[in-house]
mmCIF file of the N, C-alpha and C atoms, coordinates in Angstrom:
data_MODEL
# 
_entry.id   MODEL 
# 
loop_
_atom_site.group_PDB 
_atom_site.id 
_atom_site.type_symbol 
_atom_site.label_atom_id 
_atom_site.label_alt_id 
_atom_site.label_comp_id 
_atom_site.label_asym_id 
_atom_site.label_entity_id 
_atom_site.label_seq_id 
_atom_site.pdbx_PDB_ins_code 
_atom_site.Cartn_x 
_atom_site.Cartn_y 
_atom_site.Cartn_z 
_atom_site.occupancy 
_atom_site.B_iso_or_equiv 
_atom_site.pdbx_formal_charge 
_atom_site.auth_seq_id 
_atom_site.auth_comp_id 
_atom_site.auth_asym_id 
_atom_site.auth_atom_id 
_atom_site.pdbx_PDB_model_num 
ATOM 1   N N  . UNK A 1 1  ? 159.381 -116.867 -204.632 1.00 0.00 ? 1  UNK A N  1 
ATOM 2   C CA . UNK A 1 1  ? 159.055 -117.289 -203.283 1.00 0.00 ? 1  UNK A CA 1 
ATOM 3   C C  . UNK A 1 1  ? 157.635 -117.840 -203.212 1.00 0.00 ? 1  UNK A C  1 
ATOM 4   N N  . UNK A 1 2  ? 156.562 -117.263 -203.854 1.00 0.00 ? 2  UNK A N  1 
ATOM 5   C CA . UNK A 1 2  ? 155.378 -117.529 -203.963 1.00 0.00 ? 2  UNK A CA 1 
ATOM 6   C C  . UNK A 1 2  ? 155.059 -118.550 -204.298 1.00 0.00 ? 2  UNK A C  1 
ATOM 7   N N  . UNK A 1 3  ? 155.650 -119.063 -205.510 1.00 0.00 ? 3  UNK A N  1 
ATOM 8   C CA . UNK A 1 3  ? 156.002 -120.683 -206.490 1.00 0.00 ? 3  UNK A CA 1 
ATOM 9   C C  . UNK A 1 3  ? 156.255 -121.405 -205.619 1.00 0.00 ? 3  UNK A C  1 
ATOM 10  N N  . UNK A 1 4  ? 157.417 -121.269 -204.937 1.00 0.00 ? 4  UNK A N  1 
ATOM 11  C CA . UNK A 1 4  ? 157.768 -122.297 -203.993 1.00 0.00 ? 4  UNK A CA 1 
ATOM 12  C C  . UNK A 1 4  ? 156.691 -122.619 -203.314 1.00 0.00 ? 4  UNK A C  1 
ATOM 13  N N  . UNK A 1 5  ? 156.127 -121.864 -201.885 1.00 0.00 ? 5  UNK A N  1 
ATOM 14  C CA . UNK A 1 5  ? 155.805 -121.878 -201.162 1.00 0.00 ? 5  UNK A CA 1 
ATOM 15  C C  . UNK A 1 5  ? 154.021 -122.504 -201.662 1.00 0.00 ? 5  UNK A C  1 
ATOM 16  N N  . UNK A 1 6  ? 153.565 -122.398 -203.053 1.00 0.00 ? 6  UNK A N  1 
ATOM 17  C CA . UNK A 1 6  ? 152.535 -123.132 -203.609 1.00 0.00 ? 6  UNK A CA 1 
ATOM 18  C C  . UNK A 1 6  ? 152.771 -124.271 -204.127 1.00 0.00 ? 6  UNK A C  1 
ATOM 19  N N  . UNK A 1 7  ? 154.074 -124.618 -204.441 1.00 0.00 ? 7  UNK A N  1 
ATOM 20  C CA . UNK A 1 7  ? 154.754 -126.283 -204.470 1.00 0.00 ? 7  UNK A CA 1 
ATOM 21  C C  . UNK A 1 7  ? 154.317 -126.984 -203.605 1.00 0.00 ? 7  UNK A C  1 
ATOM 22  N N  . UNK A 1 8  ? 155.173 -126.038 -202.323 1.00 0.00 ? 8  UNK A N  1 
ATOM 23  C CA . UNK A 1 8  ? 155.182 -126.997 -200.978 1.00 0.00 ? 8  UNK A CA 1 
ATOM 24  C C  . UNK A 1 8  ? 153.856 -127.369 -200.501 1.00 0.00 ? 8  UNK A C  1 
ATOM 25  N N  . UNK A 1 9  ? 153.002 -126.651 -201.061 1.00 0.00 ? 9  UNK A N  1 
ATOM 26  C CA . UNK A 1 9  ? 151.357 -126.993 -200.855 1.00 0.00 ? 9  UNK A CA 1 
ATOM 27  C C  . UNK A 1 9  ? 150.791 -127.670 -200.776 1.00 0.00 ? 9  UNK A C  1 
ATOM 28  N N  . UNK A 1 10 ? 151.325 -127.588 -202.531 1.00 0.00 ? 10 UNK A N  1 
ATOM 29  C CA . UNK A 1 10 ? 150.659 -128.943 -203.464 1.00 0.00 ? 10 UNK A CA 1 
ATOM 30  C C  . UNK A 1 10 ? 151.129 -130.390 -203.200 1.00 0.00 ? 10 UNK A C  1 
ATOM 31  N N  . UNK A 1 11 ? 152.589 -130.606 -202.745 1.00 0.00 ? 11 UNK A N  1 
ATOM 32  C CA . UNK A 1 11 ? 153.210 -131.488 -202.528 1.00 0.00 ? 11 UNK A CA 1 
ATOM 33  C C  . UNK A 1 11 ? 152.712 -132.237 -201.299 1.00 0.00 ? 11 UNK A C  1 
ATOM 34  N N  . UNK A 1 12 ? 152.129 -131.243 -200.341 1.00 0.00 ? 12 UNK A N  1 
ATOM 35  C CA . UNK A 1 12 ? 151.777 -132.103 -198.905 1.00 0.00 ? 12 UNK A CA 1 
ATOM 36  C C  . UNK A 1 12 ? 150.148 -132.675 -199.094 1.00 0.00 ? 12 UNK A C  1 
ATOM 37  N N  . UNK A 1 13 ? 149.631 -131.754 -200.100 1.00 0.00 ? 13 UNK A N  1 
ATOM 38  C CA . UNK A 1 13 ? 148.421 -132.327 -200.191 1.00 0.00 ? 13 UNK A CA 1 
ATOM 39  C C  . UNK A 1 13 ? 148.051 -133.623 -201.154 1.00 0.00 ? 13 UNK A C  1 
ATOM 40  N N  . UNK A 1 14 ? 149.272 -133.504 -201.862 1.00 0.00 ? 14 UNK A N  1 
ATOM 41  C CA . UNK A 1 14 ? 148.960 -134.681 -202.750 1.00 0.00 ? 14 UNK A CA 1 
ATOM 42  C C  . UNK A 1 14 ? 149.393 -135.918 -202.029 1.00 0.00 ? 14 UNK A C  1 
ATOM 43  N N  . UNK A 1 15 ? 150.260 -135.631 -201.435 1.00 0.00 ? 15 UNK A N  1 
ATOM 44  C CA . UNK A 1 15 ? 150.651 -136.755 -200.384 1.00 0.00 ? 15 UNK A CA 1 
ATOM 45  C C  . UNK A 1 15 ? 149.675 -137.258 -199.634 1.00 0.00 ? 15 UNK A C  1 
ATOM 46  N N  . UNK A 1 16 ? 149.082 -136.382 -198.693 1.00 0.00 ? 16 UNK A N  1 
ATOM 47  C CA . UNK A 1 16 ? 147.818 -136.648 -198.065 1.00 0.00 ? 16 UNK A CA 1 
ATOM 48  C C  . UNK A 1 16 ? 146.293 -137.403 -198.887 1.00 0.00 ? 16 UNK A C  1 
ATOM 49  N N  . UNK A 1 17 ? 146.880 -136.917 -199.595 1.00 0.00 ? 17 UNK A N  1 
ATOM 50  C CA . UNK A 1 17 ? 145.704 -137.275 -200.452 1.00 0.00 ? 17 UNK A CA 1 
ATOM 51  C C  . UNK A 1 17 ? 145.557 -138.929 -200.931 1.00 0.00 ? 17 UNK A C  1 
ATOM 52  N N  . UNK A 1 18 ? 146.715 -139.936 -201.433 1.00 0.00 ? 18 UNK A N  1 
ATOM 53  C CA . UNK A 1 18 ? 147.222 -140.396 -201.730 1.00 0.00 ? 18 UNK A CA 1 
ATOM 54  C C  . UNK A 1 18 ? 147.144 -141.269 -200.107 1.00 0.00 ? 18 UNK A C  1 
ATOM 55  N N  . UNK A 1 19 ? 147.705 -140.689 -199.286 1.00 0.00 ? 19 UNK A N  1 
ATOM 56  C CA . UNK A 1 19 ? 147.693 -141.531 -197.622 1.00 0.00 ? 19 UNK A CA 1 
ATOM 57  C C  . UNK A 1 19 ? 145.906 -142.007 -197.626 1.00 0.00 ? 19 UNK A C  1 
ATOM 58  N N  . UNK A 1 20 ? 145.779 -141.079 -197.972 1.00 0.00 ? 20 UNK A N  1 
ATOM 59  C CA . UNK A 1 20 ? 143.934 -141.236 -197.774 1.00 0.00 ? 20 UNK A CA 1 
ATOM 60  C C  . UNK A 1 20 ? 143.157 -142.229 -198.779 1.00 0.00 ? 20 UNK A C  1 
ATOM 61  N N  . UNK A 1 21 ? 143.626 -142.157 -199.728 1.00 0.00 ? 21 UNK A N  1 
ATOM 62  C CA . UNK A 1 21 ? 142.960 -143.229 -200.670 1.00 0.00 ? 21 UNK A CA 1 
ATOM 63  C C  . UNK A 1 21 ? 143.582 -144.348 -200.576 1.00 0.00 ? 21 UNK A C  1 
ATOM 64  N N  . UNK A 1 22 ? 144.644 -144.360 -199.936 1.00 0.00 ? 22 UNK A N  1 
ATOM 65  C CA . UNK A 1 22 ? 145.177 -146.332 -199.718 1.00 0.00 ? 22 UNK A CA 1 
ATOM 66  C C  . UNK A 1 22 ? 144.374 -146.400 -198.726 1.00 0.00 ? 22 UNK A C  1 
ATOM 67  N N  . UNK A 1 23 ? 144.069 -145.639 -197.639 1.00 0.00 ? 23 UNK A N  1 
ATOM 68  C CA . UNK A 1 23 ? 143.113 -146.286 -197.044 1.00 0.00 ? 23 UNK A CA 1 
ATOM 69  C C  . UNK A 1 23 ? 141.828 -146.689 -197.124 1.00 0.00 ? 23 UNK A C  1 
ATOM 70  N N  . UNK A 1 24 ? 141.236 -145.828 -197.640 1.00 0.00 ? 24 UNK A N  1 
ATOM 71  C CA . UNK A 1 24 ? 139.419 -145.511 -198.429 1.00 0.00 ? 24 UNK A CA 1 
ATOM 72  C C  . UNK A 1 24 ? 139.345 -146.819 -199.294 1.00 0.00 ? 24 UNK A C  1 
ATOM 73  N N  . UNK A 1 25 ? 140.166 -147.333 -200.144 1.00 0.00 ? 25 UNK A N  1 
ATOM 74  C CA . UNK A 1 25 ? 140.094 -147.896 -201.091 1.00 0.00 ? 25 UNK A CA 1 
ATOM 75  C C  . UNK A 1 25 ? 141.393 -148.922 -201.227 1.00 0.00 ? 25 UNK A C  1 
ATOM 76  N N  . UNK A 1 26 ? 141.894 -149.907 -200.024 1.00 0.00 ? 26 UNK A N  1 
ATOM 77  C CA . UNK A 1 26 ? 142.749 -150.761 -200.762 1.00 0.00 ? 26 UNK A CA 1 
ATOM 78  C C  . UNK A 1 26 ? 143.072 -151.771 -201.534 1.00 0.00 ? 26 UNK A C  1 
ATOM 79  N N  . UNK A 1 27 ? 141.878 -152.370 -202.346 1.00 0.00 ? 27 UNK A N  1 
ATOM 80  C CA . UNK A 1 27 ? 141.836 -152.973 -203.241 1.00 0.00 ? 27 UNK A CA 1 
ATOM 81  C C  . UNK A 1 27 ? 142.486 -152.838 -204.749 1.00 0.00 ? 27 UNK A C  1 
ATOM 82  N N  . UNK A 1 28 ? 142.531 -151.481 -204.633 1.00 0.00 ? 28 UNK A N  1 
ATOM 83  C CA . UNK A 1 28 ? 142.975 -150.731 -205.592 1.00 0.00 ? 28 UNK A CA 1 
ATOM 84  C C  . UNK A 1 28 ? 144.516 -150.739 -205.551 1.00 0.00 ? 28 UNK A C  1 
ATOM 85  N N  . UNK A 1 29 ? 145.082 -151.131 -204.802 1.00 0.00 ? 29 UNK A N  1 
ATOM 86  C CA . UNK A 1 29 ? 146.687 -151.182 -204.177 1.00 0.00 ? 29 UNK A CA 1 
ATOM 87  C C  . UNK A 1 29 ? 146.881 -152.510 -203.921 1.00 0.00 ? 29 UNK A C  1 
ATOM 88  N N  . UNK A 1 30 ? 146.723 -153.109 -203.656 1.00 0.00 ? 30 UNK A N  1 
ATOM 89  C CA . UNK A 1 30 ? 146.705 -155.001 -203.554 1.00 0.00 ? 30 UNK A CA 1 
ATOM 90  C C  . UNK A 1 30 ? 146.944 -155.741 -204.969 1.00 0.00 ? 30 UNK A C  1 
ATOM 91  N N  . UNK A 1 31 ? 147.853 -156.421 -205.409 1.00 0.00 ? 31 UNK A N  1 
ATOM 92  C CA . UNK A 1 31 ? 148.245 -157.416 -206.416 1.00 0.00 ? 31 UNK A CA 1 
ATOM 93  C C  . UNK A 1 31 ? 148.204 -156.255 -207.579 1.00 0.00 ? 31 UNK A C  1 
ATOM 94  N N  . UNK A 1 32 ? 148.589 -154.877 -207.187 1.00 0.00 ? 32 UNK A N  1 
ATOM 95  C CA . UNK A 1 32 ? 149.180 -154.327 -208.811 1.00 0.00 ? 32 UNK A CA 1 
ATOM 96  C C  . UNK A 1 32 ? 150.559 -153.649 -208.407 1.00 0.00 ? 32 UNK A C  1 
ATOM 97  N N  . UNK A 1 33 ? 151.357 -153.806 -207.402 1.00 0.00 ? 33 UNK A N  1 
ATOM 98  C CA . UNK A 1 33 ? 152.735 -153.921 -207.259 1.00 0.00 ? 33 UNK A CA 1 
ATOM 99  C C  . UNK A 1 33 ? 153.415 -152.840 -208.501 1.00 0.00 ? 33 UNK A C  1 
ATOM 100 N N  . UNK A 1 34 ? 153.201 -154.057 -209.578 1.00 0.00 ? 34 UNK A N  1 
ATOM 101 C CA . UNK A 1 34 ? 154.308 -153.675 -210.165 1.00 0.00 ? 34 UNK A CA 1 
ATOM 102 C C  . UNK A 1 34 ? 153.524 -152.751 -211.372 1.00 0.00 ? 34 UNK A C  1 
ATOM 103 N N  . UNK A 1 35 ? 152.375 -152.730 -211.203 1.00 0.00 ? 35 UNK A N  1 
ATOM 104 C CA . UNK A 1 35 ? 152.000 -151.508 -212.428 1.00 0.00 ? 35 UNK A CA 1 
ATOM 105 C C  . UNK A 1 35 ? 152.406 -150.009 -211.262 1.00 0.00 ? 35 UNK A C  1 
ATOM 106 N N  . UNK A 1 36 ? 151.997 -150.134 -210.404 1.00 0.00 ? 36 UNK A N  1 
ATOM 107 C CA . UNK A 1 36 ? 151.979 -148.674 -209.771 1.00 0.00 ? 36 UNK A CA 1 
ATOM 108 C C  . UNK A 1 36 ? 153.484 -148.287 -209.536 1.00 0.00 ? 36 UNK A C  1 
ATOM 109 N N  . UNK A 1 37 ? 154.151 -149.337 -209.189 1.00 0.00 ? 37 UNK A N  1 
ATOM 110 C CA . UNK A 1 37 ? 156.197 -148.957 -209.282 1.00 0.00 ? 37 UNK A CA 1 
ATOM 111 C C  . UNK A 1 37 ? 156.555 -148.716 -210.665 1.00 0.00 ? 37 UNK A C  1 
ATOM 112 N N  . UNK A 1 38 ? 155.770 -149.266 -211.638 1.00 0.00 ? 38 UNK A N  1 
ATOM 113 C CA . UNK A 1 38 ? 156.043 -148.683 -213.426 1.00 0.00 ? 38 UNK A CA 1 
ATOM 114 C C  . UNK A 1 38 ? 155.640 -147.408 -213.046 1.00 0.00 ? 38 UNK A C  1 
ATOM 115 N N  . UNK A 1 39 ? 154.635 -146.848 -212.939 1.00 0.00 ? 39 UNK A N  1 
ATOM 116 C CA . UNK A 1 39 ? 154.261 -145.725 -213.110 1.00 0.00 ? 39 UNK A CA 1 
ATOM 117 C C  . UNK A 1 39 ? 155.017 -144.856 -212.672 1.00 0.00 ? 39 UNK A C  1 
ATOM 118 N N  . UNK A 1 40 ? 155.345 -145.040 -210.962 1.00 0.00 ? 40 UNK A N  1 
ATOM 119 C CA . UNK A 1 40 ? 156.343 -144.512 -210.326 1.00 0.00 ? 40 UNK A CA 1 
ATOM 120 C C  . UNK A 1 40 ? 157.131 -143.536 -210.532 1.00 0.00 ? 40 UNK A C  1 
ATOM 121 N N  . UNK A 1 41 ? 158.655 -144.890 -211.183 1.00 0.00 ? 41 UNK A N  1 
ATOM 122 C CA . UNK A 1 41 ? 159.220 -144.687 -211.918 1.00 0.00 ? 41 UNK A CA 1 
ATOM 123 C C  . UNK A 1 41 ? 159.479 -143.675 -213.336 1.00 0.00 ? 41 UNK A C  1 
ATOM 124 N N  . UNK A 1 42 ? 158.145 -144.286 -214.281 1.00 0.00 ? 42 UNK A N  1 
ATOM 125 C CA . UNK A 1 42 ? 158.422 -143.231 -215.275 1.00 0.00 ? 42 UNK A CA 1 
ATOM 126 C C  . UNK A 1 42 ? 158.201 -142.204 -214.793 1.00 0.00 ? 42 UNK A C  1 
ATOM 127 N N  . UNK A 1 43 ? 156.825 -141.742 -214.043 1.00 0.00 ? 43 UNK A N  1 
ATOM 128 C CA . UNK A 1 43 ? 156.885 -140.275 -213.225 1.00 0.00 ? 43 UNK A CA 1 
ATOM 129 C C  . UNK A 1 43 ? 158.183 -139.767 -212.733 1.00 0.00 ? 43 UNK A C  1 
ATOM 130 N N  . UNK A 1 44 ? 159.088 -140.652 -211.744 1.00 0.00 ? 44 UNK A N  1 
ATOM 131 C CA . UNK A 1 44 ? 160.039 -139.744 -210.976 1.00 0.00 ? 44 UNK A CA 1 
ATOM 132 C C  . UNK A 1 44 ? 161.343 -139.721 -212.526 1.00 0.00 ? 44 UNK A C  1 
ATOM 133 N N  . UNK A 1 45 ? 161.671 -140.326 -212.908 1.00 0.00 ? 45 UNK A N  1 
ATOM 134 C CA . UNK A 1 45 ? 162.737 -140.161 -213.867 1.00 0.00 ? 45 UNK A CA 1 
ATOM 135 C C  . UNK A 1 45 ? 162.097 -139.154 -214.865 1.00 0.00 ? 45 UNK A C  1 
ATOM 136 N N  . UNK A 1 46 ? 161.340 -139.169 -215.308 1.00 0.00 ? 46 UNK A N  1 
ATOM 137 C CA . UNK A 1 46 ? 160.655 -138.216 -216.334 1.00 0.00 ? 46 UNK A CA 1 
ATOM 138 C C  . UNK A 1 46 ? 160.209 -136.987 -215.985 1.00 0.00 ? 46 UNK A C  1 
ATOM 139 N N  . UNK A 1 47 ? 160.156 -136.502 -214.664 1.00 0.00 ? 47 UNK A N  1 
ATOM 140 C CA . UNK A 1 47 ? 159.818 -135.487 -214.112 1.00 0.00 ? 47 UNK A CA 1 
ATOM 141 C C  . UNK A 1 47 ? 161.347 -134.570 -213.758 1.00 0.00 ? 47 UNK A C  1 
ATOM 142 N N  . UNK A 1 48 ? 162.053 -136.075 -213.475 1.00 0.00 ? 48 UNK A N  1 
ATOM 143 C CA . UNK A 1 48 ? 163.172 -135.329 -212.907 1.00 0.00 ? 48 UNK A CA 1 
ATOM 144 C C  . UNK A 1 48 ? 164.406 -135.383 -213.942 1.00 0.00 ? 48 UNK A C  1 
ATOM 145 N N  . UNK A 1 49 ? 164.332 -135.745 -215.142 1.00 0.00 ? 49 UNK A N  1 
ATOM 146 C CA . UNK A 1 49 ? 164.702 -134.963 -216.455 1.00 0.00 ? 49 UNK A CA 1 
ATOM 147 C C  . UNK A 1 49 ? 164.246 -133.737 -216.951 1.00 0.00 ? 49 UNK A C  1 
ATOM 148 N N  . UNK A 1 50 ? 162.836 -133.810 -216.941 1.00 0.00 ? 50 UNK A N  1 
ATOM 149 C CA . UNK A 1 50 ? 161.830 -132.649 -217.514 1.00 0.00 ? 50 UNK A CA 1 
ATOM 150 C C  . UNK A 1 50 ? 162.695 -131.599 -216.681 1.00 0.00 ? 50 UNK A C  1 
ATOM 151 N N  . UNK A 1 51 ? 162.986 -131.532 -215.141 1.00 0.00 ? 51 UNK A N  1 
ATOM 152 C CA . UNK A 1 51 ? 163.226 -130.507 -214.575 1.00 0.00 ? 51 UNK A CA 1 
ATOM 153 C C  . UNK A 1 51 ? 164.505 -129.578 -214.846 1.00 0.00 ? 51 UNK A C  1 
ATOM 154 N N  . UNK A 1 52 ? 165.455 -130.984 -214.950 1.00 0.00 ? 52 UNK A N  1 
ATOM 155 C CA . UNK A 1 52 ? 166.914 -130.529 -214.876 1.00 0.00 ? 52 UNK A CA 1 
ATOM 156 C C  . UNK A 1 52 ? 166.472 -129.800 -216.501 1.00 0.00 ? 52 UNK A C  1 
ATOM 157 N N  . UNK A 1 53 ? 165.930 -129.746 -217.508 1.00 0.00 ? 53 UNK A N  1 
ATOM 158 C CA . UNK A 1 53 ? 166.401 -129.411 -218.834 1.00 0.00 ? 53 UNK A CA 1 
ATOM 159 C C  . UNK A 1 53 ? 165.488 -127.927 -219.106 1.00 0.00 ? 53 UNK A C  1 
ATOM 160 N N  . UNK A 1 54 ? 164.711 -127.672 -218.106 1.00 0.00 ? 54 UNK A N  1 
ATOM 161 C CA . UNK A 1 54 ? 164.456 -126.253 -217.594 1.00 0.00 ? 54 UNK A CA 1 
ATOM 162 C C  . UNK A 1 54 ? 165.389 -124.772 -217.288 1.00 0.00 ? 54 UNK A C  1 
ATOM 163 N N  . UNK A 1 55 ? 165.014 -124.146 -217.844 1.00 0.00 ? 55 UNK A N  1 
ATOM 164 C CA . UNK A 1 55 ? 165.468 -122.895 -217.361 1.00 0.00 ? 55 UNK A CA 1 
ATOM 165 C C  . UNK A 1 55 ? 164.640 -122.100 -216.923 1.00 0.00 ? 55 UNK A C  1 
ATOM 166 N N  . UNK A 1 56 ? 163.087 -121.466 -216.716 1.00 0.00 ? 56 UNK A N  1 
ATOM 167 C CA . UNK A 1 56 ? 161.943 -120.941 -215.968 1.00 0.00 ? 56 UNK A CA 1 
ATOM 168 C C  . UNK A 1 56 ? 162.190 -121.482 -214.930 1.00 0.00 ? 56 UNK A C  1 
ATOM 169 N N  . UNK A 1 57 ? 162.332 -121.185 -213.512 1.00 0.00 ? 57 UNK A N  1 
ATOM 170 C CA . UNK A 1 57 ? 161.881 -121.463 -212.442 1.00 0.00 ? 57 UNK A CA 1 
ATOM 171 C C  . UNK A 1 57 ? 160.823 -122.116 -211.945 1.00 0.00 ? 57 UNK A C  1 
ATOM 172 N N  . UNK A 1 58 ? 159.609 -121.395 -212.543 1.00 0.00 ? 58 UNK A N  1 
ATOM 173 C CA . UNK A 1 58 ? 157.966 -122.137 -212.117 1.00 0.00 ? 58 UNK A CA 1 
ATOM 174 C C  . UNK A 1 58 ? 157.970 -123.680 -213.244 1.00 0.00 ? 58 UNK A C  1 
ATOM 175 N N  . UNK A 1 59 ? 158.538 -123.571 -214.527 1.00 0.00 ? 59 UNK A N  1 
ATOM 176 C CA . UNK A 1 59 ? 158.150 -125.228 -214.731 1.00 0.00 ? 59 UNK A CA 1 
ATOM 177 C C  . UNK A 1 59 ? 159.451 -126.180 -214.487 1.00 0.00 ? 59 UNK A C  1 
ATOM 178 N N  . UNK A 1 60 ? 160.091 -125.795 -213.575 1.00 0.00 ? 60 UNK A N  1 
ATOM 179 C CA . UNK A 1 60 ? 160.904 -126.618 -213.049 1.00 0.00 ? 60 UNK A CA 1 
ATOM 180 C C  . UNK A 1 60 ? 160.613 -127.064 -211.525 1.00 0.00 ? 60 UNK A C  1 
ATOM 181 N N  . UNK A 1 61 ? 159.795 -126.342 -210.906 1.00 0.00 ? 61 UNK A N  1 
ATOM 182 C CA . UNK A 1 61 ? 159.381 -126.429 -209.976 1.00 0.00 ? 61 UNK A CA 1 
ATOM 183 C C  . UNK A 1 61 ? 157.651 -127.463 -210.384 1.00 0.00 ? 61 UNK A C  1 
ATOM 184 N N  . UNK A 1 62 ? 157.534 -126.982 -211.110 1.00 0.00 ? 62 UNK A N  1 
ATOM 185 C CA . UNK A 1 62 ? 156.091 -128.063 -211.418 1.00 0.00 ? 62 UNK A CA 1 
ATOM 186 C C  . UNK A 1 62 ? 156.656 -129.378 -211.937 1.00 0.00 ? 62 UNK A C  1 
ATOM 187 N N  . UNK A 1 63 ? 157.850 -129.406 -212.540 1.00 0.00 ? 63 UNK A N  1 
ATOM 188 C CA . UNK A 1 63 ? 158.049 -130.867 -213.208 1.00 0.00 ? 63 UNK A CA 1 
ATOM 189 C C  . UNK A 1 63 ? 158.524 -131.395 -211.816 1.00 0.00 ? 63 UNK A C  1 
ATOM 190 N N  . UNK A 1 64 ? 159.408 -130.718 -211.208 1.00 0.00 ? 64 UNK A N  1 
ATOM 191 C CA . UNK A 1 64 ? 159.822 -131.323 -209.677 1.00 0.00 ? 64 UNK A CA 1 
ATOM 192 C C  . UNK A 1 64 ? 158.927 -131.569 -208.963 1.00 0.00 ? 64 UNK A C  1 
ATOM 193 N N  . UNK A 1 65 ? 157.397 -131.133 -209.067 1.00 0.00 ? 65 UNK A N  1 
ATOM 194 C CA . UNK A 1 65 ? 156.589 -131.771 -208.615 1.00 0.00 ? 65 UNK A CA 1 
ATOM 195 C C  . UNK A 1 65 ? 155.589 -132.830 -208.940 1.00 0.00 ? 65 UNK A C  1 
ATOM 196 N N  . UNK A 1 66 ? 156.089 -132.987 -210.026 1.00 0.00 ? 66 UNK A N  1 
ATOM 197 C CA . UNK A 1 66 ? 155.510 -134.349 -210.681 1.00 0.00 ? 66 UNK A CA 1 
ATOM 198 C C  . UNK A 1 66 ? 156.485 -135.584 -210.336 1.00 0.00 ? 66 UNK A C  1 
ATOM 199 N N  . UNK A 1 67 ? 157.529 -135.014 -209.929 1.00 0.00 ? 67 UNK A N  1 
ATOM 200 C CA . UNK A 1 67 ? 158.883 -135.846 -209.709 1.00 0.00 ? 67 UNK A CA 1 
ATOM 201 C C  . UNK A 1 67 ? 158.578 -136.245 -207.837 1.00 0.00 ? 67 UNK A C  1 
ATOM 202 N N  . UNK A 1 68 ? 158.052 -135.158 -207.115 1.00 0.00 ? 68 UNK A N  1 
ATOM 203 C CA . UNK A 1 68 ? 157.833 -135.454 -205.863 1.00 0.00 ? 68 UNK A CA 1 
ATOM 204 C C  . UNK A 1 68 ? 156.410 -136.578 -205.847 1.00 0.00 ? 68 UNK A C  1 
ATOM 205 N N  . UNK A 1 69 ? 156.022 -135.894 -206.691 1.00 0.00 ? 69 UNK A N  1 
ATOM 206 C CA . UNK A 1 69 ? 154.339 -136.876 -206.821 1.00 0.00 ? 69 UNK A CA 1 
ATOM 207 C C  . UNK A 1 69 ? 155.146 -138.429 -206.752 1.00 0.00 ? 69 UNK A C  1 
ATOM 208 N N  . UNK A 1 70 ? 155.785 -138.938 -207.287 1.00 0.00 ? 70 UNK A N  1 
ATOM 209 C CA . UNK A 1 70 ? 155.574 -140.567 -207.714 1.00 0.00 ? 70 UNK A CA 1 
ATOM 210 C C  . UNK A 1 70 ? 156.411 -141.036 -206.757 1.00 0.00 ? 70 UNK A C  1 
ATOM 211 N N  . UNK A 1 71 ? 157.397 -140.200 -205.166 1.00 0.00 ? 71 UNK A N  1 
ATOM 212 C CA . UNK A 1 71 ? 157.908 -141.321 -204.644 1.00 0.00 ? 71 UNK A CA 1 
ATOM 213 C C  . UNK A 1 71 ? 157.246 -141.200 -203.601 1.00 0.00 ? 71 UNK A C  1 
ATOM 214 N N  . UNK A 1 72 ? 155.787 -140.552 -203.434 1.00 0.00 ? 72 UNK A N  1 
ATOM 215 C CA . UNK A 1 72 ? 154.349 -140.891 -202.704 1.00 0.00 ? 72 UNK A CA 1 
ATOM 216 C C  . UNK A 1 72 ? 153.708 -142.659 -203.174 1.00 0.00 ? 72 UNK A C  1 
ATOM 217 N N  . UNK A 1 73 ? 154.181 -143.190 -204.147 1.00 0.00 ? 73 UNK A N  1 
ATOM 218 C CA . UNK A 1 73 ? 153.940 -144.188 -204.671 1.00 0.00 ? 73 UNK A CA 1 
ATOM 219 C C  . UNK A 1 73 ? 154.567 -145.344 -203.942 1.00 0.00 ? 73 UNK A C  1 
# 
């Protein structure tokens, strides 16, 4: 329960976090399209393999959050 509930944490803050630097900084997001949807990508597919091939709870829950991280992208 604890895991979870420090997922869900991490997940809103990275989000936020992420809302906040496209704004602070959008130059950094302008004409690279398609490097940051590469990245994306390998993040959410690779996270969300990593997860399914888990049996621990907590690093399935951390790869699922590497998997939540990239469709902040």
């Amino acid at each position: 329960m604890t895991t979870a509930l420090i997922v869900g944490v991490v997940d809103i803050a990275e989000f936020s976090e992420l809302a906040g630097l496209r704004l602070a900084i959008p130059w950094a997001f302008d004409g690279y399209q398609a490097l940051w949807l590469t990245l994306a990508l390998a993040s959410m597919f690779g996270g969300a393999l990593l997860a399914l091939a888990q049996r621990d709870l907590k690093r399935m829950l951390a790869f699922s959050t590497i998997d939540d991280m990239a469709t902040c992208f």
